[in-house]
Each structure stands twice: as structure tokens, then as C-alpha cells.
C-alpha positions as CSV (number, residue, x, y, z in Angstrom):
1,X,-90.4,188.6,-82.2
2,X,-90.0,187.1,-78.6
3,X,-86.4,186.3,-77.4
4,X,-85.2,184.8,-73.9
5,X,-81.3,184.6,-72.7
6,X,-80.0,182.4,-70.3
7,X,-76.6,182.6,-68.4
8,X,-75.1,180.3,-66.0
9,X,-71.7,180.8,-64.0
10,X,-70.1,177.9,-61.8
11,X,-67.4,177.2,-60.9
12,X,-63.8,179.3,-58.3
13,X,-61.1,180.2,-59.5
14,X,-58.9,177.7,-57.6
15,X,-61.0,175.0,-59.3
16,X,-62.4,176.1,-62.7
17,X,-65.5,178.0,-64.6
18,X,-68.2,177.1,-66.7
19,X,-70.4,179.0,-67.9
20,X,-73.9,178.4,-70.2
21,X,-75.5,180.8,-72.6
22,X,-78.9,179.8,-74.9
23,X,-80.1,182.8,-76.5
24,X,-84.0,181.6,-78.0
25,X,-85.7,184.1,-80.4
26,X,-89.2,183.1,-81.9
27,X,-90.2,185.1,-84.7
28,X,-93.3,185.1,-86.8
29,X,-93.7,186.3,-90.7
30,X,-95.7,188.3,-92.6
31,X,-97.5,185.3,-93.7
32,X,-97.9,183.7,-90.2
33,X,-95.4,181.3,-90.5
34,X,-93.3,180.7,-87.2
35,X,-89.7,179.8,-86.8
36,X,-87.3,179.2,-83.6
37,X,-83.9,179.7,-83.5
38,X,-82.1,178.3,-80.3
39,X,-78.4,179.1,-80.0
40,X,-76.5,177.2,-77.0
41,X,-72.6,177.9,-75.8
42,X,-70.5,176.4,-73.1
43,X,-67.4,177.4,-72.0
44,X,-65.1,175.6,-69.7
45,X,-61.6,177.4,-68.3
46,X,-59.4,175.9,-65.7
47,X,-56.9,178.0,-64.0
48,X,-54.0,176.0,-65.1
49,X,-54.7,177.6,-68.7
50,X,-57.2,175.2,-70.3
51,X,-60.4,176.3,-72.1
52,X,-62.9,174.5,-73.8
53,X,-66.4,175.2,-75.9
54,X,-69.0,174.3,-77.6
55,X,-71.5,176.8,-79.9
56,X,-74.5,175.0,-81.5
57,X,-77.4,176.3,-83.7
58,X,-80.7,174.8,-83.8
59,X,-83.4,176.1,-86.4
60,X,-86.4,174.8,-85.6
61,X,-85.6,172.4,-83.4
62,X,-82.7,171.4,-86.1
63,X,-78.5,171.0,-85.8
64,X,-77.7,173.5,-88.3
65,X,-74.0,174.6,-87.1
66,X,-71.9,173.4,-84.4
67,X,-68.1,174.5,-83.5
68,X,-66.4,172.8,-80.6
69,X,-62.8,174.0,-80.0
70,X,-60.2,173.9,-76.9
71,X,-57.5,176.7,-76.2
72,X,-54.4,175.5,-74.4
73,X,-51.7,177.9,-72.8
74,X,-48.3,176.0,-72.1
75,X,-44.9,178.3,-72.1
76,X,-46.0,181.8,-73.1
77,X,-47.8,180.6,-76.0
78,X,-51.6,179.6,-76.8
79,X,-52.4,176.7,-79.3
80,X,-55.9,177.0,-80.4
81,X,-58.0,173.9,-82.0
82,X,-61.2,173.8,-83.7
């Protein structure tokens, strides 16, 4: 079992973050047989209350879930959407 994680931070907070995560763990059976799993997020938030992302998983270089959703804060409330 091998694994690497990568993180990324940009951004002020007068103009807005993102930051970038991949998490990659290569493991190997019993029986030799190899298998990658790659997961990838990115997260946006802008100071006026906006934040965005995007998760993905890749097995084997294969789509095999993605959720992309924004949070919004407007009058003391926050309205979430996946």
C-alpha cells in the first residue's frame, strides 16, 4: 500500500480561496493484482459568502462517483445545492 496527498491553498481573504486536495493510494493484492484509487476535491469560497466544490473518484483511472454542490449565505440563512 503506497499513498501520496496533495494540498493546494490560493487565494486572500479580500479576494477568495481555493483550495485542491488528490489523495492517490496504490495497493496491491494477495494475488498481485494492482489497483489505484485517485480521489480529487476543490473547493472555492468567496468572502461575500459563496462556496463551491467538486469531489470525484477515479478507480483505476475510472469516474466512479462525482458530487459537485455550491453553498450560498444571503440574510442569516445558508441554502445548500448538490
Amino acid at each position: 500500500l503506497k499513498s501520496r496527498l496533495v494540498t493546494e491553498f490560493t487565494g486572500s481573504a479580500c479576494a477568495s480561496y481555493t483550495t485542491r486536495l488528490r489523495f492517490v493510494t496504490r495497493s496491491v493484492t494477495g494475488t498481485g493484482k494492482t489497483s489505484v484509487e485517485d480521489t480529487r476535491s476543490v473547493m472555492f469560497e468567496s468572502p461575500d459568502g459563496f462556496f463551491e466544490f467538486t469531489h470525484e473518484t477515479f478507480l483505476d483511472e475510472k469516474l466512479t462517483e462525482r458530487t459537485v454542490g455550491n453553498a450560498v449565505r444571503k440574510d442569516g440563512k445558508v441554502t445548500v445545492t448538490l
